[in-house]
Rosetta silent file (secondary structure, phi, psi, omega in degrees, C-alpha in Angstrom):
SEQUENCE: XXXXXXXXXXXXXXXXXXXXXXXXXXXXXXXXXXXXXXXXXXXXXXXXXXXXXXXXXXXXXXXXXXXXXXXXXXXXXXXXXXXXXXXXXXXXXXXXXXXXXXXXXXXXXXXXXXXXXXXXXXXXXXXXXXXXXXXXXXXXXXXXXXXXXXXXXXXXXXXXXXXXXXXXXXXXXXXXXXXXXXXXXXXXXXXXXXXXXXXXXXXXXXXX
SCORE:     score description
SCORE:     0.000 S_00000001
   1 L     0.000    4.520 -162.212   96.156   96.570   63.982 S_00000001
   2 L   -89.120  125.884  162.537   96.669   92.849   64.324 S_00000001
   3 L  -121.504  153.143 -152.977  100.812   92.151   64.583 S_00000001
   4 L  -107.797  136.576  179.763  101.997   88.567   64.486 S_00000001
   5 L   -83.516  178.436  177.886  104.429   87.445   66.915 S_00000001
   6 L   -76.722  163.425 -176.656  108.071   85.807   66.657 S_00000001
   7 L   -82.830  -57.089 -172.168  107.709   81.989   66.493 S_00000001
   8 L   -79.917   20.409  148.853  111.041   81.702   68.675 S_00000001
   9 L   -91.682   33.663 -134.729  109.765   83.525   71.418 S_00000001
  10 L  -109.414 -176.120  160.391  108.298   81.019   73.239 S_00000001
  11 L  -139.665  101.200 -176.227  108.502   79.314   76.549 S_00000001
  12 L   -94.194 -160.048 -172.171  108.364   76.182   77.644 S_00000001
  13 H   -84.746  -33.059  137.923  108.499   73.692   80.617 S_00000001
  14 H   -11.400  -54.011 -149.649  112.198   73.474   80.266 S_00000001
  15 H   -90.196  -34.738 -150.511  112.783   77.162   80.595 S_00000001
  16 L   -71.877  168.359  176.456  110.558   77.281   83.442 S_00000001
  17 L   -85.860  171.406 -170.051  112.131   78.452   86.815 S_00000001
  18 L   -83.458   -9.688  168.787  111.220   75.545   90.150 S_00000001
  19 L  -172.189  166.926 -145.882  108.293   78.093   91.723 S_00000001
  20 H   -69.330  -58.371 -151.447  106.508   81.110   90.284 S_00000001
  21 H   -76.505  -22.486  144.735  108.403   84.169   92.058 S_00000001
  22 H   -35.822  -62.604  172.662  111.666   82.923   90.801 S_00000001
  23 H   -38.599  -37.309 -172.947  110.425   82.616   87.437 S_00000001
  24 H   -64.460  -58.147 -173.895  108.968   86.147   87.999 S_00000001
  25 H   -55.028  -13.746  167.138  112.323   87.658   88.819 S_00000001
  26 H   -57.110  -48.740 -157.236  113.627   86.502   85.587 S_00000001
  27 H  -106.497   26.233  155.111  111.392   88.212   83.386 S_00000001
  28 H   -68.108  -56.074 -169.954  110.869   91.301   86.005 S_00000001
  29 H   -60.592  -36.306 -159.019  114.899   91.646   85.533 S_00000001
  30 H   -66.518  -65.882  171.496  114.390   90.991   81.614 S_00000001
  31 H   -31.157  -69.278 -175.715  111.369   94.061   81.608 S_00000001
  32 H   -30.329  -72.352 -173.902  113.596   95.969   83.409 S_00000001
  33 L   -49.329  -17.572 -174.145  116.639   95.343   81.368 S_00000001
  34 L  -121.208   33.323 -179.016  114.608   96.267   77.940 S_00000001
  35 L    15.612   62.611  171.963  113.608   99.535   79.330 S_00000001
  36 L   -95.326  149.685 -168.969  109.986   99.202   79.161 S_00000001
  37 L   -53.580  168.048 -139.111  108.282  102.204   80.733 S_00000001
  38 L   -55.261  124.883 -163.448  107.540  101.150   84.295 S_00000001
  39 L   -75.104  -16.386 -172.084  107.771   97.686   84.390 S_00000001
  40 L   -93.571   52.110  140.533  105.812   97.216   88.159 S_00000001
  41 E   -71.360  141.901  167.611  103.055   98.407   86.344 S_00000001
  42 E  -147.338  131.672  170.494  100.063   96.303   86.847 S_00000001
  43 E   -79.482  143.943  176.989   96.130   96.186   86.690 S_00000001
  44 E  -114.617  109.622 -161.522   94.683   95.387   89.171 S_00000001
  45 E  -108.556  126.731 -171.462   91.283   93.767   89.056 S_00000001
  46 E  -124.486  162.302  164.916   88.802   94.005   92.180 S_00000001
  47 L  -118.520  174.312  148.337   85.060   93.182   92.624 S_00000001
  48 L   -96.309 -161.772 -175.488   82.659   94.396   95.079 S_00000001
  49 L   -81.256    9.442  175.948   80.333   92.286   97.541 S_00000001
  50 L  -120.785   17.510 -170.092   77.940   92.046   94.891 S_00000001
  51 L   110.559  -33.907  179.855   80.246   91.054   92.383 S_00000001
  52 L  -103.613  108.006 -162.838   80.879   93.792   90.347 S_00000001
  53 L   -35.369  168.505  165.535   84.234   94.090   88.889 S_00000001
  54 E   172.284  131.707 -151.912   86.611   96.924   88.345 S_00000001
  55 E  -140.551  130.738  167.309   90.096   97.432   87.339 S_00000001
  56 E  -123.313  171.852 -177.034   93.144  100.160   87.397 S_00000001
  57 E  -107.325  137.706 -156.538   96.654  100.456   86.873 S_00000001
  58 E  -151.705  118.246 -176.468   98.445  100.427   89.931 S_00000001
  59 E   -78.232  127.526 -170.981  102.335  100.430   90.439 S_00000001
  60 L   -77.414  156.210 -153.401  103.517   97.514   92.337 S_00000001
  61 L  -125.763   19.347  153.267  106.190   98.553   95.207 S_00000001
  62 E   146.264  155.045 -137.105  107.430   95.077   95.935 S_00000001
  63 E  -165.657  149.207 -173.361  106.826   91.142   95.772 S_00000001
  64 E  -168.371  140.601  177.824  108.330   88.306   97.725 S_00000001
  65 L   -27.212  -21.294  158.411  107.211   84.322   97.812 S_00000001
  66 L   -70.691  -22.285  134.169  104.470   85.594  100.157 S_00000001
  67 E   153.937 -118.951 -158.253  103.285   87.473   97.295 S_00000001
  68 E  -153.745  130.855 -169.578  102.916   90.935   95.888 S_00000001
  69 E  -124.227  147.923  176.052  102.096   94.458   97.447 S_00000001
  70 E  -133.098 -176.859 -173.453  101.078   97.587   96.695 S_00000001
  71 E  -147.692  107.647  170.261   99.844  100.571   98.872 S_00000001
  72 E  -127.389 -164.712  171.125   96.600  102.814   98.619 S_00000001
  73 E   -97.990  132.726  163.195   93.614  104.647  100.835 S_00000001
  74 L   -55.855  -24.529  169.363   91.952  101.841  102.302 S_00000001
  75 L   -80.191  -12.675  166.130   88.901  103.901  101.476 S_00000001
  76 L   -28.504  174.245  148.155   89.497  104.013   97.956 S_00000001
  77 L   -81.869  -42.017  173.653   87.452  102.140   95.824 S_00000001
  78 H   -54.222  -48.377 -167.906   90.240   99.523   95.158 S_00000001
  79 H   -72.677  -51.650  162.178   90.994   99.409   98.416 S_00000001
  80 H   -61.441  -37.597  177.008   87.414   99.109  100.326 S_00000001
  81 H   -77.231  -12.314  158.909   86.589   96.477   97.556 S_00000001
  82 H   -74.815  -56.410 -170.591   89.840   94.579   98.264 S_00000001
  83 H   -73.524  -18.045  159.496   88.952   94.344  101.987 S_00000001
  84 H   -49.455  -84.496 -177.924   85.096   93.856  101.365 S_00000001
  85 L   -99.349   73.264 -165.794   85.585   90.912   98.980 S_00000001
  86 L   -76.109   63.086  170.910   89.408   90.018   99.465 S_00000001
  87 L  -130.029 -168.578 -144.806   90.326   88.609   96.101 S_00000001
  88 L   171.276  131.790  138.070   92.310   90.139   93.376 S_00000001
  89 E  -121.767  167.180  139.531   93.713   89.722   90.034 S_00000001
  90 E  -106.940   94.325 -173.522   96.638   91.383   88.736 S_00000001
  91 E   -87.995  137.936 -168.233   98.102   91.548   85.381 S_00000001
  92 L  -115.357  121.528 -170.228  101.986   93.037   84.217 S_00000001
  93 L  -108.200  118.406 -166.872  101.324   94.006   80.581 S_00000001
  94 E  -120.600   64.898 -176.077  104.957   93.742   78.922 S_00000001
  95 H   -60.945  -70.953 -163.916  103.578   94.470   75.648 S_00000001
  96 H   -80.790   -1.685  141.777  106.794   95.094   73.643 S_00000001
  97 H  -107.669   17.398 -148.845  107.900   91.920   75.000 S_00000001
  98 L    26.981   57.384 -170.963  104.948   89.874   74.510 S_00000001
  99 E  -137.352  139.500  165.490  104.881   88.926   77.560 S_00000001
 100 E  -111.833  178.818 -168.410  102.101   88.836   80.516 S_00000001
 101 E  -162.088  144.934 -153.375  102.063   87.883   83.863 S_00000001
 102 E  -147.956  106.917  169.770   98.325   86.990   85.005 S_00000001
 103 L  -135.231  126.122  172.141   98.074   86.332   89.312 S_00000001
 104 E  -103.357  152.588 -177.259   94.946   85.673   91.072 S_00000001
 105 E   153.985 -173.473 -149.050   94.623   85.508   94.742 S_00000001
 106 L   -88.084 -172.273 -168.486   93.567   86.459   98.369 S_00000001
 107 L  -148.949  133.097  168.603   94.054   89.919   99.344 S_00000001
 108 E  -170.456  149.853 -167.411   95.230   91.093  102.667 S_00000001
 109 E   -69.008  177.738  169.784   96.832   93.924  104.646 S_00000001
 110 L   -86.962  157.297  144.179  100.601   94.361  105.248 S_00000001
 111 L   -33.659  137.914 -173.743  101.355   94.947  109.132 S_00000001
 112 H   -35.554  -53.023 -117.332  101.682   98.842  110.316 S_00000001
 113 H  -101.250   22.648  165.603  105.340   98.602  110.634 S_00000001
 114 H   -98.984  -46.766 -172.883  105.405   97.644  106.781 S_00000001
 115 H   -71.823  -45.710 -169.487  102.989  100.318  105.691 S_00000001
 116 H   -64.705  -47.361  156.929  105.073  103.047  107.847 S_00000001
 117 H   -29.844  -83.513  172.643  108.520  102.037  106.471 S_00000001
 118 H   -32.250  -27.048 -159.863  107.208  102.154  103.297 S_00000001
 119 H   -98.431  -45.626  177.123  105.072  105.602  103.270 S_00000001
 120 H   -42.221  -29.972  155.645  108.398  107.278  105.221 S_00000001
 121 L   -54.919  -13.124 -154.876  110.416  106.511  101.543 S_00000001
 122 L   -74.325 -176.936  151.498  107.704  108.247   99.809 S_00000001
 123 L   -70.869  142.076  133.762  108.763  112.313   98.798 S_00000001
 124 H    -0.159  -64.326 -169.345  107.394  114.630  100.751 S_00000001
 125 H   -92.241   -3.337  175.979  105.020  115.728   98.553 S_00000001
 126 H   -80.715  -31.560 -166.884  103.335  112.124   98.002 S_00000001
 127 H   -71.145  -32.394  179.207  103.163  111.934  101.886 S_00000001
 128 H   -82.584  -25.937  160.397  100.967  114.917  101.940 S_00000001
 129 H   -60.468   -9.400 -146.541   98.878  113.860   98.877 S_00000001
 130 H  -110.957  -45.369  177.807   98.250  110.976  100.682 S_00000001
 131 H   -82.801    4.876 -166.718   96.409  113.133  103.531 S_00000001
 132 H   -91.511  -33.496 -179.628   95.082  115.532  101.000 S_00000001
 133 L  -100.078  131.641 -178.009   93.161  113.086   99.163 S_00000001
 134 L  -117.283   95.672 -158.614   90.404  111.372   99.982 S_00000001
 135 L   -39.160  122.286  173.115   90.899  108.861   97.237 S_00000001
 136 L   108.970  -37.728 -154.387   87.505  107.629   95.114 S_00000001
 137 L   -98.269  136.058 -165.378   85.357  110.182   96.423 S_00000001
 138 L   -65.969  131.961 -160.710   83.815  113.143   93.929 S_00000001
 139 L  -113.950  140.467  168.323   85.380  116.712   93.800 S_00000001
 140 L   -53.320  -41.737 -164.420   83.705  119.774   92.749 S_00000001
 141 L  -178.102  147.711  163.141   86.501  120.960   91.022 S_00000001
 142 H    -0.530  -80.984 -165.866   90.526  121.132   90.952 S_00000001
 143 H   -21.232  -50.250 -151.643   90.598  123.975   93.030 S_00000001
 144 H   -65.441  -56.733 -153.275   88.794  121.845   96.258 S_00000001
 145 H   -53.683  -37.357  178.405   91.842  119.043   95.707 S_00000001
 146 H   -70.688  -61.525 -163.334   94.749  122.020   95.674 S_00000001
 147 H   -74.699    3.916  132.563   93.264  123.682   98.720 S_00000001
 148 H   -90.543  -11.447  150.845   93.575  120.589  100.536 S_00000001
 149 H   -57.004  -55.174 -165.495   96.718  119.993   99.629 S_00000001
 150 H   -77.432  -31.791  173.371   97.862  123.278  100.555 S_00000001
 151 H   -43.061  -83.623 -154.821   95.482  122.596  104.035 S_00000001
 152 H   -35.524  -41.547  170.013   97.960  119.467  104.443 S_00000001
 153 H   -78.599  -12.209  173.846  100.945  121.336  104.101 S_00000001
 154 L  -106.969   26.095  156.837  100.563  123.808  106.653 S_00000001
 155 L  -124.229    1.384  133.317   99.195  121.290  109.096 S_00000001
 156 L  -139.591   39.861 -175.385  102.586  119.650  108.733 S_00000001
 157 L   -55.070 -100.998  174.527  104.446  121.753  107.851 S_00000001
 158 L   -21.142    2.087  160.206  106.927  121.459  111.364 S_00000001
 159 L   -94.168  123.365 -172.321  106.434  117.762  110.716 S_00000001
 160 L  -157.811  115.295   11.565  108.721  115.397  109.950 S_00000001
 161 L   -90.172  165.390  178.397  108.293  112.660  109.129 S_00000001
 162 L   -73.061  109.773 -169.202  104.958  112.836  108.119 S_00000001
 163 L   -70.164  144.201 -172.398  103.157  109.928  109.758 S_00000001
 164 L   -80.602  142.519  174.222  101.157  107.589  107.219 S_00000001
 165 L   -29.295  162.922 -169.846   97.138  108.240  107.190 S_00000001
 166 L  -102.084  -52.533  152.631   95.439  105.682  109.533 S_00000001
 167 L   -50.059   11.327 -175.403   93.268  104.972  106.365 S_00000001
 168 E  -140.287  155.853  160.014   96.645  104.053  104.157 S_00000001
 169 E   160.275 -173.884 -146.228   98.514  101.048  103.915 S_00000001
 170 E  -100.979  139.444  166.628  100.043   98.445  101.989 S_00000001
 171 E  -114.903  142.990  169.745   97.756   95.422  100.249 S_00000001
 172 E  -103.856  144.421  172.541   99.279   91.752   99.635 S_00000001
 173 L  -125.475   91.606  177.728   97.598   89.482   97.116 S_00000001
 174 L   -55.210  117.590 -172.042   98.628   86.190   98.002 S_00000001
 175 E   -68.860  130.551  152.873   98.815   84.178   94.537 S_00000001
 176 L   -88.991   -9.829 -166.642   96.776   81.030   94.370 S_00000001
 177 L  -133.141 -179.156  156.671   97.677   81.075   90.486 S_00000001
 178 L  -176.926  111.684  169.906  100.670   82.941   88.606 S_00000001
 179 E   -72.750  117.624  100.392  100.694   82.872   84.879 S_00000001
 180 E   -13.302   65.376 -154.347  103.193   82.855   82.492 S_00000001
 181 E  -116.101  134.605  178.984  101.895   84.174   79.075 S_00000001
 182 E  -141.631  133.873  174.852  104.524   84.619   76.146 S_00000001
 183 L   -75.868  113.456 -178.705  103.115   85.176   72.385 S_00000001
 184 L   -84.944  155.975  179.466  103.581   82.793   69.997 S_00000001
 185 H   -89.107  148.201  172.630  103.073   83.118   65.919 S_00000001
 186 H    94.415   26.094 -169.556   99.595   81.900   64.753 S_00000001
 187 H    37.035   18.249  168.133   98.078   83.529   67.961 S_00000001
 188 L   -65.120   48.196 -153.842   99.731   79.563   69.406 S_00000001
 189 L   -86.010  153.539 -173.667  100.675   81.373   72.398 S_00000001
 190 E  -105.519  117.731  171.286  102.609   79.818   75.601 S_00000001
 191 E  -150.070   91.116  177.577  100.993   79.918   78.987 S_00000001
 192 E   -67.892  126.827  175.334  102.573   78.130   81.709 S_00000001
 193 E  -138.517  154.688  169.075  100.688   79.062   84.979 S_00000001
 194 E  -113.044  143.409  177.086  101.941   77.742   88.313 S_00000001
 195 E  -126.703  126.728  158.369   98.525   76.849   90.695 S_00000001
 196 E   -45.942  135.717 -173.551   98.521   76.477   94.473 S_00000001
 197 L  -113.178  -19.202  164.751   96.951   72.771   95.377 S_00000001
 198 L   119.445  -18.523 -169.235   96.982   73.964   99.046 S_00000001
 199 L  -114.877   11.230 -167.185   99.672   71.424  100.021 S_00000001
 200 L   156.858  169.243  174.868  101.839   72.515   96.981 S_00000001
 201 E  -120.181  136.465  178.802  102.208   73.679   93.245 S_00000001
 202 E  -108.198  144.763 -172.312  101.477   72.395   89.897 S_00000001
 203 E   -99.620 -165.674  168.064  103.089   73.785   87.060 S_00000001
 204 L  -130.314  125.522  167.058  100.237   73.938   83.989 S_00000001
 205 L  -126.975  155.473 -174.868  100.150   74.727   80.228 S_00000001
 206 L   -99.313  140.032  164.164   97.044   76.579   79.151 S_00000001
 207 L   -81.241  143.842 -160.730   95.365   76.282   75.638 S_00000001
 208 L   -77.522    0.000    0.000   96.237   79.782   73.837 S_00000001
């Protein structure tokens, strides 16, 4: 299973862009542009207050020098264990371009009028999954998850729009780090990370 990367894919401190979320939009648009299957995929790695880790894939719904947000029930696990312990990592696995994207940082929410924008774009039927589920938590069976779904829709059904859950919203994970990782031949891999100093950013190279 082991495959060896191109030598001349690499990236160096030349190449780089002057701060991380430029640099990002380069190789977002690049993902994009190579039609890998959804490119804002990302995991997203959380701990609880005792420490203990735990990670999903979680589509990211938009990113801005302030960092990078996503939206789930706050009751979730991800979601109580972001606001418990408000750190984060996230990783963008661009596997057929051998390329990663690695960001650690704080975690905090977005403001209502961000989460409500956002959950009014959703379909229809995501806004009512969104009250249907109570995310994390153990189901007997299918059935219980459809028949609250179907509860949801006939308790708004004459509603529109569908207001977001009190218990939903949007998370930001402000980067102290942002990684650059591009695969190199000889597993001699390139990993540029830019790190917050608090008064500014240093760019980095990593040993592979």
């Amino acid at each position: 299973m082991r495959h060896e990367y191109a030598a001349e894919s690499g990236l160096i401190e030349a190449d780089l862009a002057d701060d991380w979320h430029t640099q990002f939009d380069i190789w977002f648009a690049e993902a994009v542009a190579a039609g890998l299957p959804e490119p804002n995929a990302m995991v997203v790695g959380t701990a609880d207050a005792a420490g203990r880790p735990s990670a999903r894939t979680v589509l990211l719904k938009g990113y801005d020098p302030e960092g990078f947000v996503f939206f789930t029930n706050y009751r979730s696990r991800k979601g109580a264990e972001a606001l418990t312990n408000p750190y984060a990592s996230l990783v963008f696995p661009w596997f057929p371009m051998h390329r990663q994207v690695v960001v650690a940082g704080s975690v905090e929410p977005v403001d209502r009028a961000e989460t409500e924008a956002y959950f009014a774009s959703r379909p229809r039927g995501s806004r009512l999954g969104a009250w249907a589920s109570a995310q994390s938590s153990v189901l007997p069976d299918r059935a219980a998850l459809d028949d609250a779904y179907r509860a949801a829709a006939e308790r708004f059904a004459d509603v529109d729009p569908i207001p977001a859950p009190e218990h939903w919203g949007g998370l930001r994970v402000r980067p102290e780090s942002v990684e650059f990782w591009q695969g190199r031949a000889s597993r001699l891999h390139d990993r540029l990370r830019f790190r917050s100093t608090g008064s500014g950013w240093v760019v980095e190279r990593l040993a592979p």
